[in-house]
C-alpha positions as CSV (number, residue, x, y, z in Angstrom):
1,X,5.1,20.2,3.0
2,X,6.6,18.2,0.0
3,X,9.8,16.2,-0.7
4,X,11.3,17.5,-3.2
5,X,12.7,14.5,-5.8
6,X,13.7,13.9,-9.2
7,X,12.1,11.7,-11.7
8,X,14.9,11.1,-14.2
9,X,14.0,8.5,-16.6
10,X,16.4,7.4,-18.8
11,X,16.9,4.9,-22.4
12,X,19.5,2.1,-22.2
13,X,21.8,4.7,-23.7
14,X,21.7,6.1,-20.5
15,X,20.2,9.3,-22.5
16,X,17.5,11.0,-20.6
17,X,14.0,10.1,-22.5
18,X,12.9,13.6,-21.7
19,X,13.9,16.2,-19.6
20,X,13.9,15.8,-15.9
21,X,10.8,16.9,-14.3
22,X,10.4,17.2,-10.6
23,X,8.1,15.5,-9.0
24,X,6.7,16.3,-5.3
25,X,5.8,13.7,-3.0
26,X,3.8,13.9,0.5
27,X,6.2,13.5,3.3
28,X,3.2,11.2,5.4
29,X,2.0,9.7,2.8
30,X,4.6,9.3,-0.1
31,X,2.3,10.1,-2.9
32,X,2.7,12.8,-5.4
33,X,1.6,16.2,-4.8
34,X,0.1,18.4,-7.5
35,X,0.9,22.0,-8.2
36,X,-2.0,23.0,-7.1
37,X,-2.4,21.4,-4.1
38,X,1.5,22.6,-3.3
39,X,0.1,26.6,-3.7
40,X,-3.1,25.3,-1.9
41,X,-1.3,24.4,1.0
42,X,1.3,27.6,0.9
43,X,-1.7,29.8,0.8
44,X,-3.0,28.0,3.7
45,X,0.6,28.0,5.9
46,X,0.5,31.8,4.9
47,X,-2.8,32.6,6.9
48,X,-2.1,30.2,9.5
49,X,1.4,32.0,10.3
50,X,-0.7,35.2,10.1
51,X,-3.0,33.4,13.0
52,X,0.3,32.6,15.0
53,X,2.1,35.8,14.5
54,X,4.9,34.6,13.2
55,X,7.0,35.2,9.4
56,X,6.3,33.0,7.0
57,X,9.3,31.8,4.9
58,X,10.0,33.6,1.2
59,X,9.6,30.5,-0.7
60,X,6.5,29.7,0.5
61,X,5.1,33.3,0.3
62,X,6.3,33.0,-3.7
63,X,4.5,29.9,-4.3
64,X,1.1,31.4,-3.2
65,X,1.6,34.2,-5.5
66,X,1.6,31.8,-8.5
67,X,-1.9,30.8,-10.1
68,X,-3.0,27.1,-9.8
């Protein structure tokens, strides 16, 4: 799964230059994950857990449900 972080860039007013997005990053490899590939992978973890017999967690059952 993905870290979750924050990408909060800000001006030298210390004003945010837009609003805070987060940004999901690869826990091997440290590069960013795309929405996409984040349901990919849920929808993946959902049939392997079917496989294994075991529950999978809400959150991860809620972001398969959403379209890529």
């Amino acid at each position: 799964m993905a870290d979750e972080q924050r990408d909060d860039a800000t001006t030298g007013g210390g004003e945010p230059a837009r609003p805070a997005q987060t940004v999901y990053r690869s826990r091997i490899t440290g590069r960013i994950v795309s929405q996409a590939e984040r349901i990919a992978a849920a929808r993946a973890r959902i049939v392997a857990d079917e496989i294994r017999g075991i529950e999978t967690e809400p959150w991860i059952v809620e972001l398969a449900k959403q379209r890529a």
